[in-house]
C-alpha positions in Angstrom: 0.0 0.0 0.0 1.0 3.7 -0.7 0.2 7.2 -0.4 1.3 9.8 -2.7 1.3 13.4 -3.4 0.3 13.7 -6.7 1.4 17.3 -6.8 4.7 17.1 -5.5 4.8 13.8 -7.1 6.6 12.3 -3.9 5.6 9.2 -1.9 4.3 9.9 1.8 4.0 6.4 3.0 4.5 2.8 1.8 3.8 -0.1 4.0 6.5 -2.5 5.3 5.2 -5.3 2.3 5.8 -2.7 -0.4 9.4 -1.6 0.9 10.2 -4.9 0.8 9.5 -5.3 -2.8 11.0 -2.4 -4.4 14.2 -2.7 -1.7 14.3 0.3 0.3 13.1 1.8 3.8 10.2 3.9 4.3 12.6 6.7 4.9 14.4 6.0 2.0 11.5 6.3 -0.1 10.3 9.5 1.4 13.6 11.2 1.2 13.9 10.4 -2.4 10.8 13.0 -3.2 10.4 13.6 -6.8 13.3 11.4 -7.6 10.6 8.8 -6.4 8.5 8.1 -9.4 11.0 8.1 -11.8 13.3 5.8 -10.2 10.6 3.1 -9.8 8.4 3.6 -12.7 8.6 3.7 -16.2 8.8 6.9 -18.0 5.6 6.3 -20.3 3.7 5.2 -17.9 4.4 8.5 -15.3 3.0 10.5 -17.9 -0.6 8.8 -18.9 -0.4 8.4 -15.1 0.0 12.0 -14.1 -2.1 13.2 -16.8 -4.6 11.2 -15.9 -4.9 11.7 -12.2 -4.9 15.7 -12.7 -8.1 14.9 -14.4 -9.2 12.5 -11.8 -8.4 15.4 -9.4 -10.2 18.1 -11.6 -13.6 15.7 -11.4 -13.5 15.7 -7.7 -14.5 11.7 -7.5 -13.7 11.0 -4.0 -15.2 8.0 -4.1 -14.8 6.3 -7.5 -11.6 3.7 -7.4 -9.5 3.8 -9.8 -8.0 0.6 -11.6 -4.8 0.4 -14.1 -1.4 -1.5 -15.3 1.8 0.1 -14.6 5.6 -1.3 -14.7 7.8 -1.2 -11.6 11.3 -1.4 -11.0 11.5 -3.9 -8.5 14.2 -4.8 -5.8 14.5 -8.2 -7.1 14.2 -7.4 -11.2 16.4 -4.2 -13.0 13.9 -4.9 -15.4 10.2 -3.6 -15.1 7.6 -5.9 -13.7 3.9 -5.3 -14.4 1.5 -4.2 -11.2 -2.2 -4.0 -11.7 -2.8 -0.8 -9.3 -6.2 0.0 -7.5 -6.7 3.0 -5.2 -8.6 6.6 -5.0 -7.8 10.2 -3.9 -8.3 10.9 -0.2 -11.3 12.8 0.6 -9.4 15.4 2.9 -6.8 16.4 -0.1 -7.1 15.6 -3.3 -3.4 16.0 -4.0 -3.0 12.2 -2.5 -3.8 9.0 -3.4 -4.3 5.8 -1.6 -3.0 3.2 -4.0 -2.4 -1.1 -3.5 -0.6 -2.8 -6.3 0.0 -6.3 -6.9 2.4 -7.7 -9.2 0.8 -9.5 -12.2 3.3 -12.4 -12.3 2.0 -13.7 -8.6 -1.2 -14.3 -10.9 -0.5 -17.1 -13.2 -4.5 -18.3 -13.5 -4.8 -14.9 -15.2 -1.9 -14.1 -17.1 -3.2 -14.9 -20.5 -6.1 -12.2 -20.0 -3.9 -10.0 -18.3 -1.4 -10.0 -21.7 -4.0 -9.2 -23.7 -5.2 -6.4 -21.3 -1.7 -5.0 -21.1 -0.8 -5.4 -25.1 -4.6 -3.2 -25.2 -3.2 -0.7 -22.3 0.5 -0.6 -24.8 -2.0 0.1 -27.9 -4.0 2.5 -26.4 -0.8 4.8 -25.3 0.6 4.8 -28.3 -1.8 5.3 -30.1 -3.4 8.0 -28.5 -3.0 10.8 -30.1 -3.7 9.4 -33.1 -7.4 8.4 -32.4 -8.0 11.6 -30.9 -7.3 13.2 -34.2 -10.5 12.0 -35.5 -13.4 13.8 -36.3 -16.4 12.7 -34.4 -17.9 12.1 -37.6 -15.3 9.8 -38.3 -15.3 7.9 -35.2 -19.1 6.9 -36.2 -17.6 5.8 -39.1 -15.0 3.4 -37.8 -17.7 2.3 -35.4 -19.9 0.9 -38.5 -16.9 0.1 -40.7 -15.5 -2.0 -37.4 -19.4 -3.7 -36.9 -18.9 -5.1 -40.2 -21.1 -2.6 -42.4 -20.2 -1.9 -46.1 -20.3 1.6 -47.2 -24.0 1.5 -48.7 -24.9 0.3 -45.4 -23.3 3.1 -43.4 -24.5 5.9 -46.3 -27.8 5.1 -45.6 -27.6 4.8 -41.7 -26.1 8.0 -41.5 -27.9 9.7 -44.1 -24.7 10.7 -46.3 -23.4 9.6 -49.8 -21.2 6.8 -50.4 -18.7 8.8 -51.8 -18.6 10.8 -48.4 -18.2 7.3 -46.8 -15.5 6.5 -49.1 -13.5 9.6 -48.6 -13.8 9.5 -44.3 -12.7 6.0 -44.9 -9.7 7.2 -47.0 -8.4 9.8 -43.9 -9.5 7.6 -40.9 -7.1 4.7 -42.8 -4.5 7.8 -42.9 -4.7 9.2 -39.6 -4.5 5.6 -37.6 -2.0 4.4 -40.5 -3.8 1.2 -40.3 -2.9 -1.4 -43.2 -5.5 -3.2 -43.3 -9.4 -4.2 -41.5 -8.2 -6.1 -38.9 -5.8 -2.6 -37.9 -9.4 -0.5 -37.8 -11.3 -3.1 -35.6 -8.4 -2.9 -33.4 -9.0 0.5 -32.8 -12.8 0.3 -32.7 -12.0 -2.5 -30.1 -9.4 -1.1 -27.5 -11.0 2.9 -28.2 -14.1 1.6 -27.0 -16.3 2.1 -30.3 -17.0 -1.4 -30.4 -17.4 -4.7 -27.7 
């Protein structure tokens, strides 16, 4: 278990189980301040992290709980070791968070779904930015062209030509630089846009 300040990005407490695991005191681990986050955590992952908890922060959700992957640099492993992470920010100051994180190798029963989570989580990072950089109008699109409708089908669902169709097609296959169907379903799939 740990508590951070999200704004000084420093950790305030860890419990005696987690200092075990990434190798250092409690004191240690306060002492190291901002230093803290970088040293144990992966770069990409800090950033989606912090971006996302000053949004968390801005919603003022005291009591949803918030659930994601992360890698750690453990004491045991130079190399980074996926957590699954669950906590929420504390009611009294939203700056910190209340966080447990268990490593996903201690899980063998679900490590197949958890891959498949994590290469989703790897995808969805990445590629970001580019989904964002679709129209709305385009994201209906992909929705219909990933639920296995033709053209003529989505022209006359969404009222427009099939040339129009044809053309959104033409920039959403641009923007996501997908190669092929199975690249847009992908998308659809791990944006949310389709089940």
């Amino acid at each position: 278990m740990v508590l951070n300040n999200i704004k000084h990005r420093s950790n305030l407490y860890t419990n005696s189980r987690g200092c075990k695991v990434l190798g250092f005191t409690q004191g240690e681990l306060i002492r190291m301040g901002d230093g803290f986050f970088s040293f144990f955590f992966h770069q990409d992952d800090i950033k989606d992290l912090f971006r996302q908890w000053h949004r968390f922060i801005e919603d003022e959700d005291t009591e949803r709980v918030y659930g994601f992957f992360q890698r750690v640099r453990t004491f045991k492993n130079d190399d980074w070791e996926w957590f699954f992470t669950a906590g929420k920010f504390r009611k009294d100051d939203l700056s910190k968070t209340i966080f447990i994180a268990h490593s996903v190798s201690d899980m063998p029963q679900l490590m197949n779904r958890f891959d498949r989570v994590l290469e989703e989580e790897t995808f969805y990072r990445k590629n970001y930015e580019r989904f964002q950089s679709l129209t709305k109008r385009e994201k209906e699109i992909l929705q219909h062209i990933a639920s296995g409708d033709n053209c003529k089908t989505i022209s006359d669902k969404l009222f427009i030509s099939e040339l129009t169709i044809y053309t959104h097609r033409k920039r959403i296959i641009q923007k996501l630089d997908a190669k092929n169907l199975t690249d847009l379903v992908k998308y659809a799939r791990v944006f949310g846009l389709v089940k």
